[in-house]
PLY file of the C-alpha trace (Angstrom):
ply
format ascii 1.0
element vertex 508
property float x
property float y
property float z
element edge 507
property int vertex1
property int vertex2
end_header
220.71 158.33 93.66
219.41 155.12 92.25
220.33 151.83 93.83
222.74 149.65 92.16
220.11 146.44 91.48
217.34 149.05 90.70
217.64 146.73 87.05
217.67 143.52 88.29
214.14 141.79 88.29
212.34 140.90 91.37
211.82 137.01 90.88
216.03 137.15 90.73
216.42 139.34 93.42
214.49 137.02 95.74
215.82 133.55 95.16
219.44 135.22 95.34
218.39 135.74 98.72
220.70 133.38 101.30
217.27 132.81 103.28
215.09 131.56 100.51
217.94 129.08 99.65
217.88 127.88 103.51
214.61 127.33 103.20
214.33 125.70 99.93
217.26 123.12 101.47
215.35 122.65 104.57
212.07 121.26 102.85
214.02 119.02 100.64
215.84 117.36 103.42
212.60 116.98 105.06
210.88 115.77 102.11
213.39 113.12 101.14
213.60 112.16 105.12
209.71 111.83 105.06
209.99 109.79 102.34
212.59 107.38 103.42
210.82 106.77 106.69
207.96 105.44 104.85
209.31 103.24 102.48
210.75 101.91 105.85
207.65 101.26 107.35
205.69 99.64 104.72
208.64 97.46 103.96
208.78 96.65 107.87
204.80 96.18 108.01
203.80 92.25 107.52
200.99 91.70 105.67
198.02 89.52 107.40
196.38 86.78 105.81
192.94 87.19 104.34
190.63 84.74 106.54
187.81 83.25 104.24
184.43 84.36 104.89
182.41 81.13 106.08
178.63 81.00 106.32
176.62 78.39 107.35
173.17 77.12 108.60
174.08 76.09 112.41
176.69 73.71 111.69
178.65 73.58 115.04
182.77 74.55 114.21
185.14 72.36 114.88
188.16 72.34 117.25
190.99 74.01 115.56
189.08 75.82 113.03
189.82 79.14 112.57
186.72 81.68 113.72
183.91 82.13 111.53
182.91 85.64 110.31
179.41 85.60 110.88
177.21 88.62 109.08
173.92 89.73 109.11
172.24 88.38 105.47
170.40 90.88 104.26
169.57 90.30 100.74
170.38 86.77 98.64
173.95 85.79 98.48
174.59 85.85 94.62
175.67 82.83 92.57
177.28 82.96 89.32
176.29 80.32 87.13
177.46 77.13 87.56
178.24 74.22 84.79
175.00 72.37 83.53
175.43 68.96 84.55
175.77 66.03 82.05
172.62 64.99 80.45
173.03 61.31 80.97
171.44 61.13 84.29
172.47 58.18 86.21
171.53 56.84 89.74
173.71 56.14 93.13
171.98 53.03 94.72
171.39 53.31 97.88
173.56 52.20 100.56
171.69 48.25 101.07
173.27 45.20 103.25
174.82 42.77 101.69
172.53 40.34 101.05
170.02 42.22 99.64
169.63 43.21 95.69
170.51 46.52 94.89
167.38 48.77 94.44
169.14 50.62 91.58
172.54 49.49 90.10
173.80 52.63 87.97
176.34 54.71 88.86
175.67 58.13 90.18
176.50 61.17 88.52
179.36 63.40 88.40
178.47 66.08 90.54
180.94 69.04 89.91
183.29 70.26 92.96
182.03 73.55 94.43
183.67 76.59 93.92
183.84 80.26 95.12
182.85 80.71 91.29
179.64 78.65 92.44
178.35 81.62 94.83
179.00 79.80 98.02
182.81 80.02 99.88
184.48 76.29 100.14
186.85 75.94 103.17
189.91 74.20 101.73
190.74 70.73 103.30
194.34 70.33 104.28
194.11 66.50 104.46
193.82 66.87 100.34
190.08 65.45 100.13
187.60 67.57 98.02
186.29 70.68 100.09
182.97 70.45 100.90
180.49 73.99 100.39
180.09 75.81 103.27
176.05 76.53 104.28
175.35 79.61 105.43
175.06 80.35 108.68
171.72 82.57 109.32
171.83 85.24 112.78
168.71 85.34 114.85
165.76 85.98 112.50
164.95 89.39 112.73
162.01 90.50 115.80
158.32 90.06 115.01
155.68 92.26 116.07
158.33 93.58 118.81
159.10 90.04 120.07
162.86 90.08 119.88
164.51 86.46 118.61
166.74 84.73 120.45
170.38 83.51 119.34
169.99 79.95 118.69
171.98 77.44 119.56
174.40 74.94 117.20
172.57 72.44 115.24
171.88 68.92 116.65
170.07 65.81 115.28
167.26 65.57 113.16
164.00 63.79 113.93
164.14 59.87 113.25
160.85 60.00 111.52
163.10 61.30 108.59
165.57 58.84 108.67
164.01 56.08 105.79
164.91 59.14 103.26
168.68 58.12 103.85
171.06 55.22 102.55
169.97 51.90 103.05
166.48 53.07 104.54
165.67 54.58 101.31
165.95 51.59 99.33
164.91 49.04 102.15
161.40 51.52 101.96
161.51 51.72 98.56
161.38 47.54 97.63
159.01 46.79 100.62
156.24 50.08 100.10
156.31 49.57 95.97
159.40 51.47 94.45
161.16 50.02 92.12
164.52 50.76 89.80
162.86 52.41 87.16
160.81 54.86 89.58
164.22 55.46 91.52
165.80 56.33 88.45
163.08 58.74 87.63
163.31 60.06 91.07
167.43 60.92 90.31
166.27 62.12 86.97
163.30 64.21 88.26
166.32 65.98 90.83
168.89 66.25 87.88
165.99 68.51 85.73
165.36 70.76 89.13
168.85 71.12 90.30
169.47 72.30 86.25
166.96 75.11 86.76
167.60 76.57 90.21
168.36 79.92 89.05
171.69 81.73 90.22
170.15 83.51 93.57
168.77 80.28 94.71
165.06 80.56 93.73
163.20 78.56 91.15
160.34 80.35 89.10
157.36 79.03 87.53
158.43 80.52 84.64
161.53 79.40 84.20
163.31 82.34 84.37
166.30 83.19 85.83
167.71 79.43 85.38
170.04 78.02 82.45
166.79 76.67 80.67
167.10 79.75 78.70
163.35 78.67 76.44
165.27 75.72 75.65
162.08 73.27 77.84
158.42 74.19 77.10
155.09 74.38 78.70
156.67 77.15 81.83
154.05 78.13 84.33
152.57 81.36 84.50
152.34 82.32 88.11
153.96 84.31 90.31
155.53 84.72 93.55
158.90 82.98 94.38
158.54 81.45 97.62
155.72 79.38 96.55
157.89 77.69 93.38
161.42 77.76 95.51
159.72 76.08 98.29
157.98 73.68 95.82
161.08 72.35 93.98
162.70 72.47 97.77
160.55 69.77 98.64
161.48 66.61 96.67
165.06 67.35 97.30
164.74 66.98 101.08
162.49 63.79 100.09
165.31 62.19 99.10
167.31 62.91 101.90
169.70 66.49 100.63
169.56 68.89 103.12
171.12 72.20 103.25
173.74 70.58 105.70
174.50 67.40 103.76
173.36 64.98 100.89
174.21 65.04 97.53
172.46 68.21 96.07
173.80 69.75 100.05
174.77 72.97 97.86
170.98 73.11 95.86
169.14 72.65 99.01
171.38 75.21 101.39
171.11 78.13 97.75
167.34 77.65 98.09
166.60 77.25 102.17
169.03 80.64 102.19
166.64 82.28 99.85
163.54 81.31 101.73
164.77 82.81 104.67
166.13 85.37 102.96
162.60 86.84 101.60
160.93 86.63 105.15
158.97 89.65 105.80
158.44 90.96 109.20
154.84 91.66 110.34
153.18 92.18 113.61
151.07 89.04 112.80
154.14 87.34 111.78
156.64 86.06 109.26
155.01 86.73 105.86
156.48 84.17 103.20
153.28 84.99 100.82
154.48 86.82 98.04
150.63 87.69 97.04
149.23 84.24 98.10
148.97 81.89 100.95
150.49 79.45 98.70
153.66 80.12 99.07
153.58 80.84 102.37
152.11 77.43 103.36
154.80 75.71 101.31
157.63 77.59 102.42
156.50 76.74 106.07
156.28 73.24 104.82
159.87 73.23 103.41
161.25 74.43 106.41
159.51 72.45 109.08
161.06 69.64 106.90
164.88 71.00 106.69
164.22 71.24 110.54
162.66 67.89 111.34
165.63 66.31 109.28
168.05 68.07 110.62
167.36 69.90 113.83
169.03 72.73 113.26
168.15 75.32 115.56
169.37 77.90 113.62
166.06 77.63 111.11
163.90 78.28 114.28
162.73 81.60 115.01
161.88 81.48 110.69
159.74 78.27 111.24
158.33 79.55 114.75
157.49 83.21 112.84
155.75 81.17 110.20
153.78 78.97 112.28
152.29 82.39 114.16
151.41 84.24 110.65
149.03 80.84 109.46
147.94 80.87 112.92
146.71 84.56 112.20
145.91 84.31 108.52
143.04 81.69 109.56
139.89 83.10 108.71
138.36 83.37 111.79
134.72 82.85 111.23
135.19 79.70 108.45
138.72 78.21 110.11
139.45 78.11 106.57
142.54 79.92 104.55
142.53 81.16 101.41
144.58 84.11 99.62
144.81 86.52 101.76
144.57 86.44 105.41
141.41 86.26 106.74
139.65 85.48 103.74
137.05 82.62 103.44
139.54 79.44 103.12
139.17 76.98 100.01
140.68 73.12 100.39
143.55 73.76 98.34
145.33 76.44 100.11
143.95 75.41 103.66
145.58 71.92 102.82
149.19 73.23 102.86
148.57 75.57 105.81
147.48 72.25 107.43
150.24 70.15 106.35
152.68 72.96 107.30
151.72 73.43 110.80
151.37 69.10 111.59
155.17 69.03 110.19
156.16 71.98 112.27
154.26 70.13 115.10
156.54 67.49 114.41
159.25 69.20 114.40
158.69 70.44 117.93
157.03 73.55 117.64
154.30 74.13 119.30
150.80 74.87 117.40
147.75 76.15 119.79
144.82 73.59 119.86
142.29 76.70 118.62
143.94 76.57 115.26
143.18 72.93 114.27
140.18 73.20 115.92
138.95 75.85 113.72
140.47 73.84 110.73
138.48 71.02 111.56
135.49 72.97 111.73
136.09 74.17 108.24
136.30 71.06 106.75
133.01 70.16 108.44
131.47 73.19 105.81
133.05 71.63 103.01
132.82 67.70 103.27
129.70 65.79 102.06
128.40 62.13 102.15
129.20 62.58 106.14
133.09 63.02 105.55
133.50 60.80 102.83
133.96 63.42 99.80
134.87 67.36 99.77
134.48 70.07 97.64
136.56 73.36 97.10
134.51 75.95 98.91
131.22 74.85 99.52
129.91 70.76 99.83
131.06 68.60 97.03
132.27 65.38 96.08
135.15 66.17 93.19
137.98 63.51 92.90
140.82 66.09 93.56
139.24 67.85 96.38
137.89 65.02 97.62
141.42 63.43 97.95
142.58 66.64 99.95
140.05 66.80 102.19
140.79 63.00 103.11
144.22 63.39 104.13
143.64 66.88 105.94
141.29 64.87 107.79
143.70 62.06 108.67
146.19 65.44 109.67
143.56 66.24 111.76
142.59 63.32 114.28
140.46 60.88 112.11
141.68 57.26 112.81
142.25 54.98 109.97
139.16 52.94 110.94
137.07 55.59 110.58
134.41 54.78 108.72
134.22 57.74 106.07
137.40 58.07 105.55
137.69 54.14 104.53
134.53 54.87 102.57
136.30 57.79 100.62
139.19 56.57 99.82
137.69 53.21 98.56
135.53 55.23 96.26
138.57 57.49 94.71
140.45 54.51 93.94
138.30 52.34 92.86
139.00 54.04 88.88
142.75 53.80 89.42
144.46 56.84 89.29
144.08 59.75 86.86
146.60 59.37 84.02
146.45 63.00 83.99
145.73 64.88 87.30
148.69 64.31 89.40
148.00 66.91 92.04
145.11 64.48 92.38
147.28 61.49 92.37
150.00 63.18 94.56
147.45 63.50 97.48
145.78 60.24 97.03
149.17 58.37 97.10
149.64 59.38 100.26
146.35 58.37 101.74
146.61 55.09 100.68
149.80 53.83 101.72
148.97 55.41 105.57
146.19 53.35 105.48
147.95 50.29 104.41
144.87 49.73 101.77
144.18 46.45 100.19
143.85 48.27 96.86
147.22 49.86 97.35
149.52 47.30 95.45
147.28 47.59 92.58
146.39 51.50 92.12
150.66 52.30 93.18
151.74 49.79 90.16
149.76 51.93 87.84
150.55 55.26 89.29
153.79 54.39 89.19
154.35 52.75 86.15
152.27 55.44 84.49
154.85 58.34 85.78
157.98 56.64 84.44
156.52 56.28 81.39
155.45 59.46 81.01
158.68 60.93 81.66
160.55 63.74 79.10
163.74 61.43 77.91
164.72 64.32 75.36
166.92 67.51 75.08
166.82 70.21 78.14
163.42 68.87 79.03
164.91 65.22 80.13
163.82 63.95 83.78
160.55 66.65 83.62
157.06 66.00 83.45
154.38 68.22 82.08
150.64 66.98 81.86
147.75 67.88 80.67
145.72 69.48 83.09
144.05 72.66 83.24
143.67 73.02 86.89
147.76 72.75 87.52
148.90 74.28 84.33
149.39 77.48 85.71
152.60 76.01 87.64
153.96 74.74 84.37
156.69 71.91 83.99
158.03 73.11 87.47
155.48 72.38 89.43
154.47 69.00 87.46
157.91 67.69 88.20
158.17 68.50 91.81
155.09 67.14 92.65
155.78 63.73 89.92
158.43 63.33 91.91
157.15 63.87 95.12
154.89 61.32 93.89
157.28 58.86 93.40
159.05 59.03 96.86
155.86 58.28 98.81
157.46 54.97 99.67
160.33 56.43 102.07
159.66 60.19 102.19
156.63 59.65 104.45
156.94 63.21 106.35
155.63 62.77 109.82
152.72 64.12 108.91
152.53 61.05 106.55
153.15 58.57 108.84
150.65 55.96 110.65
151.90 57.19 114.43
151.34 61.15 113.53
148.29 60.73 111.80
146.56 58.37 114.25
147.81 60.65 116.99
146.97 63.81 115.55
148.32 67.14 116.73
0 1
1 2
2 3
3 4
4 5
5 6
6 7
7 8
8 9
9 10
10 11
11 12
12 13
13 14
14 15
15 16
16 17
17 18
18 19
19 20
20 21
21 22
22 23
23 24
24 25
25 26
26 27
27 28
28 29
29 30
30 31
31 32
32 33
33 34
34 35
35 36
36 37
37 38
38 39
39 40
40 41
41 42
42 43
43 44
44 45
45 46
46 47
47 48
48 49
49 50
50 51
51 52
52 53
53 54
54 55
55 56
56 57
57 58
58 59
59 60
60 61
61 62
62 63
63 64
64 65
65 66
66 67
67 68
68 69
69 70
70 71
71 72
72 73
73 74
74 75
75 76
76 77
77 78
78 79
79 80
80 81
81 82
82 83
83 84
84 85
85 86
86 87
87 88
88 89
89 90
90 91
91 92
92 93
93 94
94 95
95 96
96 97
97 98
98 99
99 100
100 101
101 102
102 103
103 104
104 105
105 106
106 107
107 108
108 109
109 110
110 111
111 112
112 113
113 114
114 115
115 116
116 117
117 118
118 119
119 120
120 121
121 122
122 123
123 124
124 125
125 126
126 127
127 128
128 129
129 130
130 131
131 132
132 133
133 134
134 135
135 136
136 137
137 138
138 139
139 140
140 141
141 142
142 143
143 144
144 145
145 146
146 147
147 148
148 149
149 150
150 151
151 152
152 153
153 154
154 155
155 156
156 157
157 158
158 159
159 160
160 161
161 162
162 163
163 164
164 165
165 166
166 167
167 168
168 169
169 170
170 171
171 172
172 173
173 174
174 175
175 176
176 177
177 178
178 179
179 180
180 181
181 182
182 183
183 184
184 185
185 186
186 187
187 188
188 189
189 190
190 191
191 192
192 193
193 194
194 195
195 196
196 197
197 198
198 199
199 200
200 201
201 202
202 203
203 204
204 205
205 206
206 207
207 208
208 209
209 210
210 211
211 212
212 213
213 214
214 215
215 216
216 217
217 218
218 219
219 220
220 221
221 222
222 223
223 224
224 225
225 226
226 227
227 228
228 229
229 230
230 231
231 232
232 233
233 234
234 235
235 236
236 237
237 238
238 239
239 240
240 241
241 242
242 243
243 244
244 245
245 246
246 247
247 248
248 249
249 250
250 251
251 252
252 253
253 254
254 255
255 256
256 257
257 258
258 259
259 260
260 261
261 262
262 263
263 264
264 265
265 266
266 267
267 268
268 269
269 270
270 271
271 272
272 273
273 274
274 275
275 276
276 277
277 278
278 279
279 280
280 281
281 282
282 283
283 284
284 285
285 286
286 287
287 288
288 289
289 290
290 291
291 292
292 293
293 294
294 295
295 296
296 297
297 298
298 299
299 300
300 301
301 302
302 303
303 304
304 305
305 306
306 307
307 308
308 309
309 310
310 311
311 312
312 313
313 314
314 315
315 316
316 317
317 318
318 319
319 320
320 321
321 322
322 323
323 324
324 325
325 326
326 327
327 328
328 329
329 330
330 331
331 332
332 333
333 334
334 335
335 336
336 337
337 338
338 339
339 340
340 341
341 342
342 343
343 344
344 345
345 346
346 347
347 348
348 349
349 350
350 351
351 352
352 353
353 354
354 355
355 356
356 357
357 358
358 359
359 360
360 361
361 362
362 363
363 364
364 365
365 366
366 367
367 368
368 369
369 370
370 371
371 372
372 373
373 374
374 375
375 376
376 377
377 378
378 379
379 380
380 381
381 382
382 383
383 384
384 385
385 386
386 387
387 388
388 389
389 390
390 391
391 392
392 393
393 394
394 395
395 396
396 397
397 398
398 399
399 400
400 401
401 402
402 403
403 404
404 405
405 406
406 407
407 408
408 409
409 410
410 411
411 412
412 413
413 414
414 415
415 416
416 417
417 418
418 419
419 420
420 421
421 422
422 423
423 424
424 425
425 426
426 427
427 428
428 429
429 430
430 431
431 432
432 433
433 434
434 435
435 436
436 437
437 438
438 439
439 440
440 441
441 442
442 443
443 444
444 445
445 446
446 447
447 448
448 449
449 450
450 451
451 452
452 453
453 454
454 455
455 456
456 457
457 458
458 459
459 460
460 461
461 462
462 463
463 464
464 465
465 466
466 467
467 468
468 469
469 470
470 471
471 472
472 473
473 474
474 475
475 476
476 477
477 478
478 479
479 480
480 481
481 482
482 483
483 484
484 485
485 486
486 487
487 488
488 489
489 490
490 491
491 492
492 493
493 494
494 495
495 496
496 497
497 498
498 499
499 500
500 501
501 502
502 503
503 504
504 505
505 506
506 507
């Protein structure tokens, strides 16, 4: 006999079931319990307040901050682009006493608040005063050729060989040594054009690329490598006193120290900086023995120290010369910064074995003629330019200023007055002069001086630039003619210890 639902369908026969109803009850009730509970707890939970991410080059934290967040830089901290500054460049005068005129009597320039917007993270000041930009804070540069490097300690105080770069010293230098407004004002101008095209990860380029500049200046260089342009712009900032801890381009300098450091490469012989040339390593080393030396911040250490050791095993070691490559026969150019790198670093208190400059020395024994008096570039000459190098690499090196070729030299090379074209020439010369207090120096500096104001770009995107014409620097464009006009120009109070008369009478 058939049963009496035989004609009811499955699917109706099942959820008339009382046990599929119990169950469907008992996972809504859990559901909707589930449910409840959570809304509960999120609503209960407080949220916790996002700490800003500080970074900074050694700068010791103060009491009552709250911790910094410290992380291991790996590639260049990016930077969107920030607003072009106004083209009327103006000058801050320099902090003088009282009773002395004013070396320049302009006001400075209205340097924009940093932002996050900027690429760097600002700290917000609760007494209300503009935030300053935090620097970045490096970890322990990474181990070389298995030697691990140790944490560093905060930063402390700079060398007082640096100190007639700042305030009053830098316009007290300025009117006794030869400055005057109108080279000041060129200086300011000259830092303007640089700090304009810094591109947004901190480098600069010889090209020009990267920056706001965007074709609108002419004449860009044509090299390559990074670290050799970046450290060269570097440079005059720190001449006039900006560091990556403080001054008034504080947030250029720490954007382009960060990338230096940041394009370190490891080697068992080293730090490499090169990029495809000793160039740029030499400068680079340069630029930071200088950051260190004027502010003695430990933190830049174990880069400068790694640095020192790859020019100490670059040198060629037959010649004691450098060149391109490591261990090629050296020329005077390249060998020059290498030199000038490792008496700053000296300087700086790091330690630079005796073999090295030895070996130096003996290479510009292979290239010097008239007994010391002139150089050439690879082989026994006496050009004007190399001639000049060789000069104050000797003076680096342990000549005396009354020694007699070197008096004899630089008598002859300034006895035309300086090149109204060849600044690299002019650049090195400068220097040699005013260490040995010359009697010509007056003379040849008003000239020099006079002749690089004048010469100045006072038009569109190419105002506070220089560009000259000479076929040996070309190849660095307008970048590389500014830096080094301007480097030029702060000869009277920029005197790096390896410029001074105690460090180059004492040697290393």
């Amino acid at each position: 006999m058939p049963h009496e639902h035989s004609d009811t369908p499955w699917i109706e026969r099942t959820l008339a079931s009382p046990a599929v109803r119990a169950g469907y009850l008992s996972l809504v009730a859990h559901v909707v319990v589930c449910l409840v509970l959570a809304l509960l707890a999120l609503d209960a939970r407080r949220e916790a307040p996002i700490k800003p991410l500080l970074l900074r080059f050694g700068a010791e934290q103060a009491a009552g901050d709250e911790p910094l967040v410290d992380i291991d830089l790996g590639e260049p901290l990016p930077a969107a682009d920030a607003p072009a500054p106004d083209p009327a460049v103006d000058v801050a005068p320099p902090q003088a006493p009282a009773d002395d005129v004013p070396l320049i009597a302009i006001a400075p320039p209205d340097i924009p608040a940093p932002s996050p917007a900027d690429g760097l993270p600002v700290r917000p000041d609760p007494t209300g005063t503009p935030a300053r930009p935090a620097a970045v804070r490096l970890g322990a540069a990474p181990a070389v050729g298995g030697r691990p490097s140790p944490a560093i300690a905060p930063a402390v105080t700079g060398t007082a060989a640096f100190a007639a770069r700042r305030g009053a010293a830098r316009g007290a230098a300025a009117r006794a040594r030869g400055g005057s407004a109108a080279s000041e004002a060129a200086v300011d101008a000259g830092l303007a054009w640089l700090a304009l095209h810094q591109a947004a990860d901190g480098s600069w380029q010889f090209d020009l690329s990267g920056c706001r500049c965007d074709g609108a200046c002419r004449d860009p260089g044509t090299l390559t490598g990074s670290t050799a342009s970046t450290a060269l712009a570097l440079l005059p900032f720190l001449g006039a006193g900006s560091t990556h801890l403080d001054g008034r381009h504080q947030q250029t300098v720490s954007r382009g120290v960060y990338y230096l450091v940041s394009r370190m490469q490891p080697t068992p012989r080293g730090g490499d900086f090169c990029e495809g040339t000793m160039y740029g390593h030499g400068v680079t080393t340069l630029a930071l023995a200088e950051a260190l030396g004027m502010t003695g911040d430990e933190m830049l250490v174990p880069y400068l120290r790694d640095a020192v050791r790859f020019i100490e095993t670059a040198q060629d070691p037959h010649g004691g010369g450098w060149r391109y490559l490591p261990g090629q026969a050296g020329d005077i150019t390249v060998s020059a910064w290498q030199i000038a790198a490792l008496k700053s670093a000296s300087l700086a208190g790091m330690e630079v074995p005796s073999p090295t400059i030895e070996a130096a020395r003996r290479f510009l024994d292979r290239v010097q003629s008239q007994n010391g008096a002139a150089y050439g570039y690879r082989t026994p000459a006496a050009k004007p330019c190399t001639s000049a190098i060789g000069l104050l690499c000797r003076m680096y090196t342990g000549w005396g200023s009354t020694h007699e070729p070197l008096q004899r030299g630089v008598t002859n090379l300034a006895k035309p007055g300086p090149s109204p074209t060849n600044v690299y020439q002019n650049f090195y010369l400068a220097q040699a002069l005013l260490q040995l207090d010359h009697p010509v120096w007056p003379r040849w500096n008003a000239r020099n001086r006079d002749q690089l104001v004048a010469s100045q770009a006072r038009f569109g995107h190419e105002t506070g630039s220089w560009f000259f014409a000479d076929h040996d620097t070309a190849p660095g464009g307008r970048l590389a003619h500014t830096a080094l006009a301007v480097l030029t120009l702060e000869v009277y109070y920029r005197l790096l210890p390896i410029y001074r008369e105690e460090a180059v009478d004492g040697g290393f």
